[in-house]
Every structure is written in C-alpha cells, then in structure tokens.
N, C-alpha and C positions, 0 to 999 in steps of 0.2 A: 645217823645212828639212832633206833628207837631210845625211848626213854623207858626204865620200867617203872612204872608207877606202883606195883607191888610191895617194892624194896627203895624205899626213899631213902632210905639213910645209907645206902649203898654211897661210900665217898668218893669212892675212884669213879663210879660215873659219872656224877657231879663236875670233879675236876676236868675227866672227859671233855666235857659239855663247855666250861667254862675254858675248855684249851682250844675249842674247838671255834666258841666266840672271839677269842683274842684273834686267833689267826685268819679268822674271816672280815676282823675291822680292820688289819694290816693289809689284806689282800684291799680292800675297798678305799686304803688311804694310798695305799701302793698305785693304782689305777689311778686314783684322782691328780696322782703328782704327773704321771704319766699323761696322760691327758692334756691338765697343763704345760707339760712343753710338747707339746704337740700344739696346743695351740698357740702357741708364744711363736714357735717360727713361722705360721702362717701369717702374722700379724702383717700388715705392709702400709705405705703410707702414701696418699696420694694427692696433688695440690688440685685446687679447683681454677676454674678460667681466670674467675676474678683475683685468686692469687698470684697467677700468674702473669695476669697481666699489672698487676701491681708493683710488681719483681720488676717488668719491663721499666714500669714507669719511673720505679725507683733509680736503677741504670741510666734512663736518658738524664733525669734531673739530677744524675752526680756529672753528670758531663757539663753543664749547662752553668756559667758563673752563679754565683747568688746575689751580687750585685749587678745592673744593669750602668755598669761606671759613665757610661756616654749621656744618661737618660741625667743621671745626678748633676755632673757637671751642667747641662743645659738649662734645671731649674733655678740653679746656684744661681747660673749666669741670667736668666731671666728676674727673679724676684731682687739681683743685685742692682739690674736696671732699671726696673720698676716695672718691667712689660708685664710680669707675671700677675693676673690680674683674677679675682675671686668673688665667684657668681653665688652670694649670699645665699640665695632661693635655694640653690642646687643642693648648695653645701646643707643648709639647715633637710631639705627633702631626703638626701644621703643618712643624714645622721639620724633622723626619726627613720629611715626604713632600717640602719643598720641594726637601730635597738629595738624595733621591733622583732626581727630575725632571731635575735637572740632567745627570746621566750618561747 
C-alpha cells in the first residue's frame, strides 16, 4: 500500500500500515514455528563403530564372572605355603612405570 506523504496525519493510514506490520511479524513467526517442526522430525540419531563396538564389549563382559575364583584360591594356597615368592626388582620396576603412567 503506498504511503501518502502529503497527508501525514491522515490516521487510518497510519493504523493501516501498523496493521499491516503486525500481521506480517505473525506471518514470519508463524513460518519460524513451522519450520521448526519440520525440522524437529528430520532430526535422527545414529551410533558410531566405536559405540558400537563398545555396546559389544559391554555384553560380552556382563557375561564374564568378575571374579576369577580359581586364580584366587590358587594364590591363597600358594602364599599359605610359602611357594608364592616376590621378585623385588620387578615389583619395585612395576610400581615406578605404574606412577609414571599416571601423569
């Protein structure tokens, strides 16, 4: 709708104009909602190998005891008899590479 710039004070044009803005920020928020669910149901979700193979792993190790009950009783019984026997060297080389790992 032109505007006439002759007659400014003309009111009903004015409101015109400002009826004519309202219903054009409604059309443009109206679209924006619409839009967004449009894109809300495209949305989809999908794992990566390494998830999946994670998933896997998770599966085999709920199968799997958490104790190794045969390995325990056998130390028992070793360190009971005295066979279980402790290579100083090792253990102390063990223990400086574990703490260095850490940092």
């Amino acid at each position: 709708m032109p505007l006439n710039i002759n007659n400014l004070n003309n009111t009903n044009q004015v409101k015109q104009n400002v009826e004519q803005q309202n219903q054009i920020k409604k059309q443009v928020v109206q679209n924006a909602n619409t839009e967004q669910v449009k894109t809300t149901r495209q949305d989809s979700v999908s794992l990566t190998p390494q998830a999946k193979q994670l998933t896997e792993l998770q599966k085999k190790s709920g199968d799997e005891p958490v104790l190794n009950q045969k390995k325990i009783e056998q130390l028992k019984k070793a360190i009971s008899s005295g066979e279980y026997k402790i290579d100083p060297e090792k253990l102390a080389k063990n223990i400086a590479s574990f703490e260095f790992n850490i940092d």
